[in-house]
C-alpha positions, 0 to 999 in steps of 0.5 A: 367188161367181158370183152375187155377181159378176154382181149386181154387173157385170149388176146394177148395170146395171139398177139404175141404169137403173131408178133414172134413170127415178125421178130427180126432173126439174128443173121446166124439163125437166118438162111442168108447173111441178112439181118432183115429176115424174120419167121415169116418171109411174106412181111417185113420184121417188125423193129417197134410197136406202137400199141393203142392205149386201150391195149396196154397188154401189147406194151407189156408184150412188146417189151417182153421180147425186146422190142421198144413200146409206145401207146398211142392214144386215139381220140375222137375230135369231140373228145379232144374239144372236151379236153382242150375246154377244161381249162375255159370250164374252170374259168366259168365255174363249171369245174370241179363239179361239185361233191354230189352234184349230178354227173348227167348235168349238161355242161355249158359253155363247149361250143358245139356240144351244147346239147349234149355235153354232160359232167360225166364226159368231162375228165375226172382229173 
């Protein structure tokens, strides 16, 4: 929970000082007649972000200065095969679990994770 804090309050901080420095620069505030340009000459400017869902701070950032924002949610590939078996689990009764059931009980009935699948890995909605 501290990290995710501090991401947030000294993360944020330096994102988006970063991210001010890869702003585009109007051709009038620029050297040249380039549009193309920004503060630092080393990169490209940066046009959008596209932000880990995790981060939504960056979102918030992006926005802030303009730019547009997506998040994009990454998943590991057991992740995703919990998702897609929702709707199998409702099928075989194993959801919703039930009001004071145990969220540590194995879940069957996800090929593969057999052994370790438990309710507390499945999505809560």
């Amino acid at each position: 929970m501290e990290l995710a804090r501090s991401l947030k309050t000294e993360g944020s901080v330096a994102y988006r000082a970063l991210l001010i420095t890869l702003l585009p620069v109007p051709a009038s505030e620029s050297a040249g007649p380039s549009s193309d340009a920004c503060v630092d000459p080393g990169f490209p400017p940066v046009t959008c972000v596209v932000a880990d869902g995790l981060l939504p701070w960056a979102i918030d950032t992006a926005e802030e200065l303009g730019l547009p924002a997506l998040a994009f949610r990454t998943a590991s590939a057991c992740s995703f095969l919990a998702y897609l078996s929702v709707p199998k689990l409702f099928d075989l009764g194993k959801l919703p679990i039930p009001a004071g059931g145990s969220l540590d009980e194995p879940v069957r009935g996800v090929p593969g994770m057999e052994s370790y699948l438990r309710r507390r890995d499945l999505p809560r909605q």
